[in-house]
C-alpha positions in Angstrom: 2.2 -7.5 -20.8 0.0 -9.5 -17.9 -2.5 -9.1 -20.6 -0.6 -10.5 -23.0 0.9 -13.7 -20.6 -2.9 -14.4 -19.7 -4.2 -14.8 -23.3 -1.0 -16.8 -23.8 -1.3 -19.4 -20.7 -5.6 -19.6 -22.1 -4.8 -20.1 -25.4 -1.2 -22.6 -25.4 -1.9 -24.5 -22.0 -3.2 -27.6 -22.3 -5.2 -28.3 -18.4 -6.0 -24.7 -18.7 -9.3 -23.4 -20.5 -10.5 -20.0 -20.4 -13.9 -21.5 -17.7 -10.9 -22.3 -15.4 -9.5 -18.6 -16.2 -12.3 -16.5 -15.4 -12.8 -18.8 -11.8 -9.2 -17.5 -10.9 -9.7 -13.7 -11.2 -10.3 -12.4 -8.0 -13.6 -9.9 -8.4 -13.6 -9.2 -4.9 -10.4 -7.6 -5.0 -11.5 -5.8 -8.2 -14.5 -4.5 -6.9 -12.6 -3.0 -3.4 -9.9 -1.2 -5.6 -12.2 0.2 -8.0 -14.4 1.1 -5.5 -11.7 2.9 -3.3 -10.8 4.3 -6.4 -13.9 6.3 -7.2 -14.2 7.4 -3.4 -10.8 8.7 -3.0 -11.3 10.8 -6.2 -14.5 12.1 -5.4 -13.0 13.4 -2.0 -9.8 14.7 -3.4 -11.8 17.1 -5.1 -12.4 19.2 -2.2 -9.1 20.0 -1.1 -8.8 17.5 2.8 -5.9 16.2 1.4 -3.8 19.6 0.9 -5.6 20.7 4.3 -4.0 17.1 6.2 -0.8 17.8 4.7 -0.5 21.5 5.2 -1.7 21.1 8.7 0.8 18.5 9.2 3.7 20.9 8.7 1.9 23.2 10.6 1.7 21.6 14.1 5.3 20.5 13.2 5.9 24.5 13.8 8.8 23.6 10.9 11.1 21.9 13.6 12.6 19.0 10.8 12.5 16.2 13.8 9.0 16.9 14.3 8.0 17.3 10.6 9.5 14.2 9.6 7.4 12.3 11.8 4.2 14.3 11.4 5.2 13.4 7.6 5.6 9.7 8.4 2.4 9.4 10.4 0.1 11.3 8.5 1.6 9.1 5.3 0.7 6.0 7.7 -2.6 6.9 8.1 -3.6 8.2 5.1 -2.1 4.7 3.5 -3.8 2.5 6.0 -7.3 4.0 4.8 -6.6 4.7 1.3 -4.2 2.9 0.1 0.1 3.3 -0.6 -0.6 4.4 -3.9 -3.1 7.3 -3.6 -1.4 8.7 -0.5 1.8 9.2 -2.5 0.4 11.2 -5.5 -2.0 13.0 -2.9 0.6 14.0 -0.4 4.2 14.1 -2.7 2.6 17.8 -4.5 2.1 19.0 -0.7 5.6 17.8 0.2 7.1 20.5 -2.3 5.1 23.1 -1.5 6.0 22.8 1.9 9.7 22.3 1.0 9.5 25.3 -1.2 8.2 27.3 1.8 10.7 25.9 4.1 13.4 26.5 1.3 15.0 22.9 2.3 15.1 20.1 -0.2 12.0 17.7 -0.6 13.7 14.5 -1.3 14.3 13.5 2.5 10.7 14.2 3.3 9.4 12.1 0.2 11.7 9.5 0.5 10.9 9.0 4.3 7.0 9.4 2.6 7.8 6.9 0.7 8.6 4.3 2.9 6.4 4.7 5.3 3.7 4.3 2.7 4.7 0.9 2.4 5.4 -0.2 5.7 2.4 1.6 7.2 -0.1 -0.1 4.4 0.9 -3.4 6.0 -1.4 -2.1 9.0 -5.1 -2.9 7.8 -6.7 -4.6 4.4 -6.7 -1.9 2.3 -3.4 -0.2 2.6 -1.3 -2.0 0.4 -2.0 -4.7 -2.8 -1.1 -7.6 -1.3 -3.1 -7.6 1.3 -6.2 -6.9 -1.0 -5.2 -10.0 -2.1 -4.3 -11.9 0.7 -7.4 -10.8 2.4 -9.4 -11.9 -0.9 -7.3 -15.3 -0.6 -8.0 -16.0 2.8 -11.2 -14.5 4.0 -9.8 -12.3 6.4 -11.6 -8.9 7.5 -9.9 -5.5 8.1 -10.3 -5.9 12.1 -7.7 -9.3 11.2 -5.2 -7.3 9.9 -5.3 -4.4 12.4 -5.1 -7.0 15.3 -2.4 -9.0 14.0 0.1 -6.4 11.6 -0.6 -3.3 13.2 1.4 -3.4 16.2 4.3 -4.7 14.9 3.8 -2.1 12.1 3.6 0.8 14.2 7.1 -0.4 16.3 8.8 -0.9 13.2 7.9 2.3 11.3 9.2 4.2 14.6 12.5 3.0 14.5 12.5 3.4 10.9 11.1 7.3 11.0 13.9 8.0 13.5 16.7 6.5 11.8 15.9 8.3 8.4 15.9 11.5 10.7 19.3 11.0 11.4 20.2 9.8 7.7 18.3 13.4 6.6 18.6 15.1 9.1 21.2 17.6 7.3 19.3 18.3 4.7 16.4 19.5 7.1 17.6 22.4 8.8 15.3 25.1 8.4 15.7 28.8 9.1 13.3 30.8 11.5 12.1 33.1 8.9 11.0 30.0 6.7 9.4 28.4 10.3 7.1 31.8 10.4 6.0 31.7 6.7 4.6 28.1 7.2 2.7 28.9 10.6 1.2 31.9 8.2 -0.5 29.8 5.6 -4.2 29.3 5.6 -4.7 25.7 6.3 -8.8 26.2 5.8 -7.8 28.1 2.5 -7.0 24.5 1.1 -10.8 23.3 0.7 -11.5 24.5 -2.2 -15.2 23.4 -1.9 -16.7 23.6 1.7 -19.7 22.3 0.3 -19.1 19.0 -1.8 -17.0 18.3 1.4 -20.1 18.0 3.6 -21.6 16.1 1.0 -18.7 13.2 0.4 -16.4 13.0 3.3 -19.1 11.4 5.6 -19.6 9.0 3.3 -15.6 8.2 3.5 -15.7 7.9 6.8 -18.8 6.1 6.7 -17.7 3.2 4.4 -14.0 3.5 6.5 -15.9 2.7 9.8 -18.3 -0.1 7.5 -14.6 -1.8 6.9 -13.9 -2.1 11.1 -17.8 -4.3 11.1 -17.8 -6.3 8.2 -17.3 -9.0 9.8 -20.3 -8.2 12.2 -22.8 -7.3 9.5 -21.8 -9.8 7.3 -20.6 -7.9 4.3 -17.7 -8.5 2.4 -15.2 -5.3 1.9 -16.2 -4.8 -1.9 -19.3 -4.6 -1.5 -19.0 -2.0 1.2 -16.4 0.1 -1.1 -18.5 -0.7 -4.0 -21.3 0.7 -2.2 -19.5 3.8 -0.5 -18.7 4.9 -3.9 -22.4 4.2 -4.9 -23.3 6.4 -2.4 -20.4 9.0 -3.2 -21.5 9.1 -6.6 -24.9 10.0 -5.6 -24.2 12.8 -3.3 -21.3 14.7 -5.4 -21.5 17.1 -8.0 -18.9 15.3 -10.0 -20.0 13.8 -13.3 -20.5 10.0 -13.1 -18.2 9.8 -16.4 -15.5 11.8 -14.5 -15.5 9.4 -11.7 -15.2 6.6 -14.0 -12.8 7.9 -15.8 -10.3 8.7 -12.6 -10.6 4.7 -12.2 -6.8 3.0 -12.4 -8.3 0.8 -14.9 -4.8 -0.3 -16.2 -4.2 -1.5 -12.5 -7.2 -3.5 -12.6 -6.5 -5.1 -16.1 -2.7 -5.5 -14.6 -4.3 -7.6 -11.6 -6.7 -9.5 -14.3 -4.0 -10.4 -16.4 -1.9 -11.7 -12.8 -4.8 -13.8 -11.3 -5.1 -16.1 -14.7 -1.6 -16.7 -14.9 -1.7 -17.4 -11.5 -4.4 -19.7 -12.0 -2.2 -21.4 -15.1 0.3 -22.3 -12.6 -2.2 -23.5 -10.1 -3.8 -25.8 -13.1 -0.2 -27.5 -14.2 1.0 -28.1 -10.9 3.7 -25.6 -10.5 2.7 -24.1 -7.3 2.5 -27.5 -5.6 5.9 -27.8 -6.5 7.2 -24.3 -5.1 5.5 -25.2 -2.1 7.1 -28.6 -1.7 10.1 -27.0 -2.9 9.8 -24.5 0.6 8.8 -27.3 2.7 11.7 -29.5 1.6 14.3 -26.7 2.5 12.7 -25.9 5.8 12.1 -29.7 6.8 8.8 -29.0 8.0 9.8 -26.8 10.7 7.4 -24.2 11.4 9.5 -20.9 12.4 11.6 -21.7 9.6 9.0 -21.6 7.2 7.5 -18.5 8.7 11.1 -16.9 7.8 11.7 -18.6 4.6 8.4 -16.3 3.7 8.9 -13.5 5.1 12.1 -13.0 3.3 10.8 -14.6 0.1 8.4 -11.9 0.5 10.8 -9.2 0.8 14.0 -9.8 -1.3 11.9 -11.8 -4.1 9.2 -8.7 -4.4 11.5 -6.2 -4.1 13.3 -7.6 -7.1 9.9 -8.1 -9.0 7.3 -5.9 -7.5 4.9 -6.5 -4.7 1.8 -7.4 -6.7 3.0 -10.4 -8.9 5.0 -11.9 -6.0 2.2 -12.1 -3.6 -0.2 -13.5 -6.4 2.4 -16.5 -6.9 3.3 -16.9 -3.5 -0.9 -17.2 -2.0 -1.5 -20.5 -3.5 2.2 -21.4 -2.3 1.5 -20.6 1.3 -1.8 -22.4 1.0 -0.2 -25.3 0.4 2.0 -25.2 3.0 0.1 -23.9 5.8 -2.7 -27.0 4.6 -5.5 -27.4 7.5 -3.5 -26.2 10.3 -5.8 -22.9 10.4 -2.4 -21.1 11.6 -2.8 -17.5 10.2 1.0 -16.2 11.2 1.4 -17.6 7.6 -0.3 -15.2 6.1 1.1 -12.2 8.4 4.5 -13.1 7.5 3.6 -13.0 4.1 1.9 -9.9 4.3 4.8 -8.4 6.0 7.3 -9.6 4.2 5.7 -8.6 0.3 4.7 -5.3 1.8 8.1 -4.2 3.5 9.8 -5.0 0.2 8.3 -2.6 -1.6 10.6 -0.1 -0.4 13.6 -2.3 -2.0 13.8 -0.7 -5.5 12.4 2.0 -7.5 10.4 -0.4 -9.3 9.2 -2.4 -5.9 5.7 -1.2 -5.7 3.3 1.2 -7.6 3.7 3.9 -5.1 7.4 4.5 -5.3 7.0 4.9 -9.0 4.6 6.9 -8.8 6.5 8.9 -6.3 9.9 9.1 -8.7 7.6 10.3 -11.6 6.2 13.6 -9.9 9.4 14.2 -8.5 11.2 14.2 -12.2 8.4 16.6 -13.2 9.2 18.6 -10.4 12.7 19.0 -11.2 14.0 16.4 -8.8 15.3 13.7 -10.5 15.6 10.5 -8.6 17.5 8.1 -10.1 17.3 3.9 -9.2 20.6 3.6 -7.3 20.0 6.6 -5.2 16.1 5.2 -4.2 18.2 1.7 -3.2 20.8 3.5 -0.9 17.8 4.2 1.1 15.5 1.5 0.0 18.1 -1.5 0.9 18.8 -0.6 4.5 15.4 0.2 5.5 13.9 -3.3 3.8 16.8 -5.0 5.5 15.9 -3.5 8.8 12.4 -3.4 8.3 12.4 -7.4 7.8 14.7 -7.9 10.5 12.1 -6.7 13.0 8.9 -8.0 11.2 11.0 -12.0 11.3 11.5 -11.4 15.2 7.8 -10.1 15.3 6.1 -12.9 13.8 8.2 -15.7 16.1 7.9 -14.3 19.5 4.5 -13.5 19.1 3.4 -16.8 17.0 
């Protein structure tokens, strides 16, 4: 369907060619996801995923309080280096083994998995989509997103971690028995190849730690992911034409197909008028057009996913920041777009994802019972990130 809207907006708008089509894709951002892509599937092959995870229940010892926020942080981290997405269908298989083990239900830890994918991916350039793209948008480096989101991130997903405890925490209670058969598993037995992991996780951590200096060795982030994979490729066993393969290309044809319609708008004026639009409503004031944003951000891409909100709404906060060179613009877009993924079902990539295994796994989860959770958390969560971005901008 993006596909389909590009070649329509190319073909049937009049100030809009296909020259002025191809300037609006955003190949930067194409190159970091597809990049990311390879890596992530290179390193999954050895097993360090099921190994985080299972060592995560592990030092939990099976006490629920304590696995649900070993769950949430190792999610967080995971998501703020690899991105929402591929934490979810990495760590949601773990999650039910673990359940099974425990003999509790998995739906507590996945949904509390699930949102602190999204909130936690709001922490660095890489965790979530639109910051990819705001990033791309406003030539801001990793170290920019950790200095400015991550705090407020990390306060926010605390009070969210504990309250789902309390919503879950029911549904949690495991037995002793089931405690001692998790401290039993072999951890270690997850790397299913010792060797390949020597090869490829250093060069993971390598172009992770390349992300924190790009701004020092003057290197934009796809061509560092672009060249981690390179180097990934190189080192591992794995067939080139398997690596290429594992490549989301329907994601990347998804954001192609976004960034020239995008661009259509851009070319007929219809983003000036959104942004005067804003500016009108807000009268110019600055904190109320850091909230009008934010909750843009949330409630609108919620309602129609992350990606395509945050593509519409760059050009949109362009406009109205102008040449002020105030950034808490882009935070509180960043925020905002990111928090409301956990909205819907359909909010983001990850929680789709996340529904699908669990149907497959004989959990159905159906929309309205994702929203019970979804609504109070992206209400709370936006709450706290709109007090965040005015008392400390």
């Amino acid at each position: 369907m993006a596909l389909l809207g590009a070649a329509v907006v190319v073909l049937f708008v009049g100030d809009y060619n296909q020259e002025l089509a191809i300037e609006s894709v955003e190949f930067a951002t194409l190159g970091l996801l597809a990049g990311m892509m390879m890596l992530v599937y290179i390193t999954q092959q050895t097993g360090i995923y099921d190994y985080i995870a299972v060592r995560a229940g592990q030092i939990s010892r099976g006490r629920p309080f304590v696995l649900v926020v070993m769950m949430s942080v190792t999610v967080t981290i995971l998501s703020g280096f690899l991105d929402n997405l591929t934490t979810i269908l990495l760590i949601v298989p773990i999650t039910f083994l673990l359940a099974d083990t425990l003999d509790i239900s998995p739906m507590p830890l996945i949904m509390v998995e699930i949102m602190a994918a999204n909130i936690g991916g709001a922490a660095t350039l890489i965790g979530d989509p639109p910051n990819i793209l705001i990033g791309a948008a406003a030539n801001l480096s990793f170290n920019d997103f950790l200095i400015n989101n991550a705090p407020g991130v990390i306060a926010i997903l605390a009070v969210v971690t504990v309250g789902l405890y309390f919503v879950f925490r029911k549904q949690l209670q495991v037995d002793e028995a089931n405690r001692r058969f998790v401290m039993e598993l072999d951890a270690k037995g997850s790397i299913s190849d010792p060797a390949e992991l020597k090869r490829t996780l250093p060069v993971l951590l390598g172009t992770i730690l390349l992300f924190f200096l790009h701004g020092y060795i003057n290197l934009e982030p796809a061509t560092i992911a672009l060249s981690g994979a390179a180097v990934g490729l190189a080192v591992t066993r794995i067939p080139i034409e398997e690596a290429l393969e594992k490549i989301e290309w329907t994601t990347l044809f998804f954001f192609i197909g976004l960034f020239v319609m995008v661009g259509a708008l851009e070319a007929t004026g219809a983003i000036d008028h959104l942004a005067d639009a804003i500016q009108s409503v807000t009268n110019g004031n600055r904190d109320a057009e850091l909230v009008s944003i934010i909750w843009t951000g949330s409630i609108v891409g919620g309602i129609v996913d992350n990606i395509p909100l945050t593509t519409a709404m760059i050009p949109v906060v362009e406009q109205i920041k102008g040449d002020s060179g105030d950034q808490a613009y882009w935070w509180a877009l960043s925020l905002g777009a990111c928090f409301g993924g956990n909205l819907t079902m359909v909010s983001a990539a990850a929680n789709v994802a996340a529904a699908g295994l669990a149907d497959r796994a004989g959990h159905p989860l159906s929309f309205f019972q994702f929203m019970k959770i979804g609504l109070p958390v992206t209400l709370v969560s936006t709450i706290l990130a709109t007090a965040y971005i005015l008392l400390r901008y």
